[in-house]
MIBADO-694883 format. One record per atom (N, C-alpha, C, O, CB): residue in one letter; x, y, z. Coordinates in steps of 0.1 Angstrom, whole numbers, padded with zeros to 4 digits, always signed. Each point is the difference from the previous one (the first is absolute). Glycine has a CB too. Layout:
// residues N
aXYZ...
//
This chain:
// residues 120
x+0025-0201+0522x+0012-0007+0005x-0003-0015+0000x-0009-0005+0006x+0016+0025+0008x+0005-0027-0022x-0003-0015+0000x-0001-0008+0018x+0007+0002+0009x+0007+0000-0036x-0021-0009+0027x+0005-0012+0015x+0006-0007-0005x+0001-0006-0011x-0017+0004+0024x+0022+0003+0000x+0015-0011+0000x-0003-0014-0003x+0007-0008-0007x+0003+0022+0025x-0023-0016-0012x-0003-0018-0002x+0001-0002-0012x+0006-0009-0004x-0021+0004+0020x+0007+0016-0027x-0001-0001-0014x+0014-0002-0006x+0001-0009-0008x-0021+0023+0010x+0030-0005+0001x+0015-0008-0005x+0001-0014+0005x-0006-0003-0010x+0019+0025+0011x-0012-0029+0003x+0001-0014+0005x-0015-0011-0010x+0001-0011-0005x+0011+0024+0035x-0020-0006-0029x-0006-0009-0009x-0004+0002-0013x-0010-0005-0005x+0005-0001+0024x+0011+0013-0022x+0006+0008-0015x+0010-0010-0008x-0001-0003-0011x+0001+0027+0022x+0009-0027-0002x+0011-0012-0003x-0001-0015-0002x-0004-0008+0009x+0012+0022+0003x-0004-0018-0025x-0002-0011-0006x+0009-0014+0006x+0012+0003+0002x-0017+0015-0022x+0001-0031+0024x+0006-0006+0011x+0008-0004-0013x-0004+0000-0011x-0011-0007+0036x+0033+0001-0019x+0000+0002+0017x+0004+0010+0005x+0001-0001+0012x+0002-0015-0010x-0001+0028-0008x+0006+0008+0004x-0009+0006+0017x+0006+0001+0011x+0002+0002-0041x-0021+0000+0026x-0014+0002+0006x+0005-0004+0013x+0005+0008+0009x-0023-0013-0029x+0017-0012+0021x+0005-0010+0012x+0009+0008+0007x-0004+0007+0010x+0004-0029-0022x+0019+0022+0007x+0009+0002+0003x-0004+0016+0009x+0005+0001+0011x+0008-0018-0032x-0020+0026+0016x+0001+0015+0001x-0011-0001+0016x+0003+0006+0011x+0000+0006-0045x-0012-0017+0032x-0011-0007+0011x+0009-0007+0012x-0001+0004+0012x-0018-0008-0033x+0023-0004+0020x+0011-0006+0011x+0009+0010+0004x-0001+0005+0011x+0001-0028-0021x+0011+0029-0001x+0004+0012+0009x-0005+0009+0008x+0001+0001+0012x+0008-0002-0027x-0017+0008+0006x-0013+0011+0008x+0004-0006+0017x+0006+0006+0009x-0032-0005-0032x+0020-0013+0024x-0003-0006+0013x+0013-0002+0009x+0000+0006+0011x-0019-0018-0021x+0032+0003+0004x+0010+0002+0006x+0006+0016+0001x+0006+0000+0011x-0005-0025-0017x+0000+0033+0002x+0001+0013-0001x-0009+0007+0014x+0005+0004+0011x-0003-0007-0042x-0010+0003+0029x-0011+0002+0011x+0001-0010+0015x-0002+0004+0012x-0013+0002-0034x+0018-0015+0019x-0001-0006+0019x+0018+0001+0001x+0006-0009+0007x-0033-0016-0005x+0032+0033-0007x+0015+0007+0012x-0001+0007+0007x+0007-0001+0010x+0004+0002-0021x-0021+0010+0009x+0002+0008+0010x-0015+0006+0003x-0005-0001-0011x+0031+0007+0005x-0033-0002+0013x-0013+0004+0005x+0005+0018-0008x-0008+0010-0001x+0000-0031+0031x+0016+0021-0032x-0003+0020-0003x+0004+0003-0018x+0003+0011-0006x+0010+0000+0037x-0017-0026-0038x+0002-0001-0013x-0013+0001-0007x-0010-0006+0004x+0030-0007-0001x-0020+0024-0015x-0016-0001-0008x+0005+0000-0012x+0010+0005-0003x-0027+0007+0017x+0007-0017-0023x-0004-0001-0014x+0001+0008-0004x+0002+0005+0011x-0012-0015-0012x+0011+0021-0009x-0006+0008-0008x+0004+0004-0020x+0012-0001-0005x-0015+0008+0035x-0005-0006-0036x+0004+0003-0011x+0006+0010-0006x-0006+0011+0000x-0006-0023+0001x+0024+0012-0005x+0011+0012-0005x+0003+0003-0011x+0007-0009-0004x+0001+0006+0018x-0010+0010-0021x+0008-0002-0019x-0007-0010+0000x+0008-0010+0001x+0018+0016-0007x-0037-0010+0005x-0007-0014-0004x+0006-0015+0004x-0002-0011-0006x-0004+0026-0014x+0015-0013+0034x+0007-0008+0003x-0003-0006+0013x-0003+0009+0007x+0016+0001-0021x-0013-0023+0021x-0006+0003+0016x+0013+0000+0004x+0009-0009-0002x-0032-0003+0006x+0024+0023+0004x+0009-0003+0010x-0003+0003+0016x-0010+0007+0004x+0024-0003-0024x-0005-0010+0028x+0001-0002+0012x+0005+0009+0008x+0012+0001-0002x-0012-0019-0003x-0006+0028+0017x+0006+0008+0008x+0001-0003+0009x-0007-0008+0007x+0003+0019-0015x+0018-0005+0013x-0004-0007+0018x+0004+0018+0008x+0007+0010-0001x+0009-0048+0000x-0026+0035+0008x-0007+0016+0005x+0002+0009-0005x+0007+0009+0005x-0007-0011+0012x-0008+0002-0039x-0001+0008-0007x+0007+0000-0008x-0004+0003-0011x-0003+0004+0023x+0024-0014-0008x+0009+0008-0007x-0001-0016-0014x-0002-0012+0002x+0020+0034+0024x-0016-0015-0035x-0002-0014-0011x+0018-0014+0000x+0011+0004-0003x-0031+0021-0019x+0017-0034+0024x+0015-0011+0004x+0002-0008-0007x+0012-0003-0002x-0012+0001+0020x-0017-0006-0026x+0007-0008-0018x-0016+0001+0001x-0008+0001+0009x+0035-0024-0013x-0027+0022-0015x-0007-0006-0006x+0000-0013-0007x+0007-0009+0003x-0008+0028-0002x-0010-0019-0010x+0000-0013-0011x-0005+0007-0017x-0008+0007-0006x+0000-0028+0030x+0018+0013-0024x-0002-0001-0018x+0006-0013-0008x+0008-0008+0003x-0007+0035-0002x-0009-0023-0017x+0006-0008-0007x+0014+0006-0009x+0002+0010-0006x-0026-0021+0007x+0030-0001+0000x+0014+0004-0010x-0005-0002-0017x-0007-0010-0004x+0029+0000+0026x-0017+0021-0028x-0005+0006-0009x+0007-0008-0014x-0006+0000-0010x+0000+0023+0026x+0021-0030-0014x+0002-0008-0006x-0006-0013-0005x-0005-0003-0010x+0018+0014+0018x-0010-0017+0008x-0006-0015-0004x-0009-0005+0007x-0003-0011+0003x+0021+0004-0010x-0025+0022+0012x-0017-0003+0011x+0003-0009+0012x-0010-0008+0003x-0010+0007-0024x+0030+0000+0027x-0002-0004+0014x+0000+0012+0014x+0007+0010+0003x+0006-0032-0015x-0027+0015+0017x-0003+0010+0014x+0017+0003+0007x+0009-0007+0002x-0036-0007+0005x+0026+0024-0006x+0011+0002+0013x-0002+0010+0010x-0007+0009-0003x+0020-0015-0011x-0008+0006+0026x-0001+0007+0014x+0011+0013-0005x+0011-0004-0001x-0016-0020+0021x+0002+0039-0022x+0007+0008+0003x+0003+0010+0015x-0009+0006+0005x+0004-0012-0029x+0018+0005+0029x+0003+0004+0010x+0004+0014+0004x+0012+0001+0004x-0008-0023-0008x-0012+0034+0004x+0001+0013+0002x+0010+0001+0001x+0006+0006-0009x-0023-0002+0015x+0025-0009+0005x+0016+0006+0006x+0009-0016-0003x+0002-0008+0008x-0011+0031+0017x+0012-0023-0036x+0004-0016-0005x+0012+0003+0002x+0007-0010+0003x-0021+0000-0021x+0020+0024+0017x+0013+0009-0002x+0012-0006+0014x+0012+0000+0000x-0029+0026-0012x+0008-0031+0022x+0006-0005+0014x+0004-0011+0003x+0006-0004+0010x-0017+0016-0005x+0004-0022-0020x+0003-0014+0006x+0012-0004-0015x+0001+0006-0011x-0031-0015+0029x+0039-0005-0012x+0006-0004-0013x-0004-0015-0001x+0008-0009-0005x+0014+0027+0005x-0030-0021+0003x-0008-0014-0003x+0004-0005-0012x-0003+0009-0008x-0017-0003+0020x+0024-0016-0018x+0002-0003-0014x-0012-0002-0007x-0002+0004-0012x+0022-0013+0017x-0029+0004+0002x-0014+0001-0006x-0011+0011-0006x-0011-0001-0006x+0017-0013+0020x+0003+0024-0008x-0006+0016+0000x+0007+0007-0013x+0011+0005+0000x-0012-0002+0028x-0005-0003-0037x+0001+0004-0013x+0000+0017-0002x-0011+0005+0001x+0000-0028-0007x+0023+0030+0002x-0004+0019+0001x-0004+0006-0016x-0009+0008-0003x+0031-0003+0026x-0013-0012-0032x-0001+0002-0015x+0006+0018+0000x+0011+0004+0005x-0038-0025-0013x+0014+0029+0002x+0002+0008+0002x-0007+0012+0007x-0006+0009-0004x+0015-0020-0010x-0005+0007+0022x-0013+0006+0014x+0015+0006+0009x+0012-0004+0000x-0041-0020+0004x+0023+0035+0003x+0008+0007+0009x-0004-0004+0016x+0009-0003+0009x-0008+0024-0028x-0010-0022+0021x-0005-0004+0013x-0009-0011+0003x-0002-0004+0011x+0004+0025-0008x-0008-0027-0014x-0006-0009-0003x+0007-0015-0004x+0008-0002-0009x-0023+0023+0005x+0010-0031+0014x+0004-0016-0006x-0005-0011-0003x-0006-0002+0011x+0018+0006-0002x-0015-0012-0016x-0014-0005+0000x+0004-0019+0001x+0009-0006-0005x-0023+0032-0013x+0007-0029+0023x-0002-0016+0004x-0012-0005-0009x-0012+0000+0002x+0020+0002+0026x+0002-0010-0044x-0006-0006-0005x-0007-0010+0004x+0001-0005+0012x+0011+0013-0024x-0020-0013+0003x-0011-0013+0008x-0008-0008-0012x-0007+0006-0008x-0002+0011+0032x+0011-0028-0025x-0004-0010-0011x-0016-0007+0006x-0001-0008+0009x+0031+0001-0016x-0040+0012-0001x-0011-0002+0006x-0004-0017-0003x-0011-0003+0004x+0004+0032-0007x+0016-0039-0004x-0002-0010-0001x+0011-0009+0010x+0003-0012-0003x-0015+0019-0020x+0017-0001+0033x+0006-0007+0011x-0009+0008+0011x-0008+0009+0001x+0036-0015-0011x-0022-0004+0019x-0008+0002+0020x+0014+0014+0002x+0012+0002-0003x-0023-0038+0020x-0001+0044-0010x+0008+0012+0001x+0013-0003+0012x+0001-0010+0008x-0025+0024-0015x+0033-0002+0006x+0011-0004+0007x-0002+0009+0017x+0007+0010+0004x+0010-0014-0033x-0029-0005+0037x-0003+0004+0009x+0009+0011+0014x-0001+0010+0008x-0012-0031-0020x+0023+0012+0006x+0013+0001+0016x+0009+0019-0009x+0004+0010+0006x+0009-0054+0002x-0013+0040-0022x+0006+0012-0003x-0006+0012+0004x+0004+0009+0007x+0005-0020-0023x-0023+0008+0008x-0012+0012-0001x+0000+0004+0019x+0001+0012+0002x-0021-0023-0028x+0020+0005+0033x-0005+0005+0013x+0013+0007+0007x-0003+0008+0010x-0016-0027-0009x+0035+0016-0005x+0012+0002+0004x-0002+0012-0007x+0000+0009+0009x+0014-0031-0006x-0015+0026-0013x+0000+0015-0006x-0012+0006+0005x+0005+0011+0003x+0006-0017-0024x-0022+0006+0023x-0010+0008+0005x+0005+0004+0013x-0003+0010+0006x-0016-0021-0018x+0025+0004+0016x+0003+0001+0017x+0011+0011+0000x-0003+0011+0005x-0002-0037+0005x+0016+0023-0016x+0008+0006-0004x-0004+0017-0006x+0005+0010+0004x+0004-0036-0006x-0017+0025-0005x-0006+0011-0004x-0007+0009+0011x-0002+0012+0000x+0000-0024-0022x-0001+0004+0031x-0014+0005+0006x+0010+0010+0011x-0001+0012+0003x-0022-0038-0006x+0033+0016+0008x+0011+0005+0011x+0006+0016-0005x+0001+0010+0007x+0007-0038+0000x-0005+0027-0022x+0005+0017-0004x-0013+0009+0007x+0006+0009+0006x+0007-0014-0034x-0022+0006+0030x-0007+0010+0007x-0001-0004+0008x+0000+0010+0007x-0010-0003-0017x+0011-0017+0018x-0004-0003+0016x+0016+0005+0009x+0002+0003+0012x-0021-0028-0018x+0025+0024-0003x+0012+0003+0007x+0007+0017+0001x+0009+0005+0006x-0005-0032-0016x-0013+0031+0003x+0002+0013-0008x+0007+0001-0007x+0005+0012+0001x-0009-0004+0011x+0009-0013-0022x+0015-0004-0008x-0009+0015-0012x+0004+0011-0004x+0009-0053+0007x-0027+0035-0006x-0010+0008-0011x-0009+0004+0008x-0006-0007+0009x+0007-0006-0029x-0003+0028+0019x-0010+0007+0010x-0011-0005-0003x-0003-0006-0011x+0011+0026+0013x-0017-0019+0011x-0019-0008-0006x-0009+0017+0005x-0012+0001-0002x+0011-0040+0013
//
């Protein structure tokens, strides 16, 4: 089984950077959030249950935040394509990340289970 660190420094900057800073903002939301690798993907649980990942967009290779339960929010920023439950928050790894969004959606995300809206 691969380690997770190994996805992260697997990645060619900036992507690498961008995915590394998330990791972190991703992680200091909530004390009951972990790492782990999925489909070769890291994603983020919060007590277990999986809430977003990261990946690259397969078009034009920019990192983006995907949002397990994206299905709840209508953020204009929140991109669905063709996903049923899934939304993903593109991200341009040659601009400063869009701090205030990324943390408004994690929180947001994080509340569907805290609230019980999504069982944990």
């Amino acid at each position: 089984m691969k380690n997770i660190d190994d996805f992260y420094l697997k990645q060619e900057e900036p992507v690498k950077g961008v995915f590394l800073a998330l990791k972190e903002i991703i992680l200091n939301q909530d004390e009951d959030i972990t790492n782990v690798l999925k489909y070769g993907m890291p994603f983020f649980c919060y007590k277990g249950k999986m809430f977003c990942y990261l990946w690259i967009n397969r078009k034009n290779q920019k990192p983006y935040i995907g949002i397990v339960e994206g299905k709840h929010f209508d953020e204009s920023f929140l991109i669905q394509e063709n996903r049923s439950r899934m939304k993903i928050m593109m991200l341009d790894s040659d601009q400063d990340l869009p701090l205030q969004k990324i943390k408004l959606i994690l929180q947001k995300a994080i509340n569907l289970y805290k609230s019980g809206i999504i069982k944990v």
